[in-house]
N, C-alpha and C positions, 0 to 999 in steps of 0.2 A: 763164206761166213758159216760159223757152224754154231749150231746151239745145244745147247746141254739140257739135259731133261732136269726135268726138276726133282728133288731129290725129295723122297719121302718117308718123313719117319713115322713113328709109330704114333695112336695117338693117345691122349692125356688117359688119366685111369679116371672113373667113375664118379660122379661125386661121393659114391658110400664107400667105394674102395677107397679114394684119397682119405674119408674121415677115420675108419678103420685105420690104414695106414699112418697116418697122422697123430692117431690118438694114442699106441703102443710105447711112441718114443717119449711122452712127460713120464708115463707110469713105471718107464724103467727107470729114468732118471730119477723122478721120484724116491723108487724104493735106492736107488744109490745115497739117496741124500740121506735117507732116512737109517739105512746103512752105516756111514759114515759119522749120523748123532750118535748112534749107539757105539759107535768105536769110540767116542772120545767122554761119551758120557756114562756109559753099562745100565743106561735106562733101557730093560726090556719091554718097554712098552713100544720103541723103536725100532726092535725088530720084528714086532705086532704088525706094526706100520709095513714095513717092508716085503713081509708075507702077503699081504692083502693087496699090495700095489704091484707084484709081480704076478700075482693069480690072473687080476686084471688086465696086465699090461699079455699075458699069454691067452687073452683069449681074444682080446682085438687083434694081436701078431697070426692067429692062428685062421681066424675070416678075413684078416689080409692075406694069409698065404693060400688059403683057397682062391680070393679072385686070380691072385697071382699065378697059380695053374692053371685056372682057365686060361690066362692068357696066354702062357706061354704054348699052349695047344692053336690058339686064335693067331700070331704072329709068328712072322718066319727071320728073325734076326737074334743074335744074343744078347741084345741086351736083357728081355724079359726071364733068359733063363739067370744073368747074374742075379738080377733082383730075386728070382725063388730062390735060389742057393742061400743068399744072402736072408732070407725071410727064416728060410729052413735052419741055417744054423742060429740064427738068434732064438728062436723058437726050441729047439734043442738045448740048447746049452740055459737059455732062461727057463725050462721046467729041470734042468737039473739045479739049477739055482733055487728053481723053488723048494726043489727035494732036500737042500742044505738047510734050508730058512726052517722045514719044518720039525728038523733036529732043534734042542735045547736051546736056546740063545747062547749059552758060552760056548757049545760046541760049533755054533754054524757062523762063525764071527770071523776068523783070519780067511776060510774059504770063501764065504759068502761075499765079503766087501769084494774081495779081488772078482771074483766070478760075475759081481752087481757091474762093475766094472767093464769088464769085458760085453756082457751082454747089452751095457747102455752105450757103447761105441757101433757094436755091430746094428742095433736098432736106428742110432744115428746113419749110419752107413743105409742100412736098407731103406730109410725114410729119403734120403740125396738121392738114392739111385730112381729108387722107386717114381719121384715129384718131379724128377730134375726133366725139364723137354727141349732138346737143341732146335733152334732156330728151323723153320720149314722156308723154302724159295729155292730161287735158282742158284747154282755155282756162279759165280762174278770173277 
C-alpha cells in the first residue's frame, strides 16, 4: 500500500493584504460605471467621479502589489508570480487610465471608457487569482 504525501499549497494572503486586494476592484468598477454615465449622459462631473475613483483604486492595487512581491520572494511556485504580473499590469495600464482621465473630459472619453474597461477586468482577474485557495489534503 502506498501513500501519497499531502499536497501543500500556499497559504491565504494576510488579512490587510486580502482587504487591499479586495478594495482595488469596486474602485475600478466604480470609475467604469461612472465612465459609462458620462458616455451616455456628457455630465462632466462623471468623469470627476472617475478620476477620483481610479486614483484610489491605484493606490490600494499598488500596497497590494507590494505584499504581492514579497510573496513571491516568500513562495517557490507560480502561482504568486501570475498574481504579481497580473497586479502589475492592472496597475500600469490603470495609471495610464488615470493619465487619460486627467486630459479634458471630451478628450479622455472614447479612450478612457475602453481602457476603464480593460483595467476593471484585469483587477477582476487579479482579485480571483489573488483570494482564490485550492483545497489542502490528501490525493484520494
Amino acid at each position: 500500500m502506498t501513500t501519497a504525501a499531502p499536497t501543500v499549497y500556499p497559504s491565504p494572503p494576510s488579512r490587510l493584504h486580502a482587504i487591499l486586494l479586495c478594495s482595488q476592484m469596486p474602485l475600478f468598477l466604480g470609475a467604469l460605471m461612472a465612465d459609462i454615465a458620462y458616455y451616455r449622459s456628457y455630465q462632466i462631473q462623471w468623469s470627476n467621479f472617475a478620476s477620483w475613483l481610479i486614483a484610489g483604486a491605484l493606490v490600494f492595487a499598488g500596497l497590494a502589489m507590494l505584499f504581492a512581491l514579497v510573496g513571491l520572494f516568500r513562495r517557490r511556485n507560480p502561482r504568486p508570480l501570475t498574481y504579481f504580473l497580473l497586479l502589475l499590469v492592472t496597475w500600469v495600464l490603470g495609471f495610464i487610465n488615470a493619465l487619460e482621465h486627467a486630459k479634458d473630459a471630451w478628450a479622455a472619453m472614447p479612450i478612457g471608457l475602453g481602457l476603464s474597461v480593460i483595467v476593471t477586468l484585469l483587477a477582476i482577474a487579479a482579485t480571483w487569482v489573488g483570494m482564490a485557495q485550492p483545497r489542502t489534503g490528501d490525493a484520494r
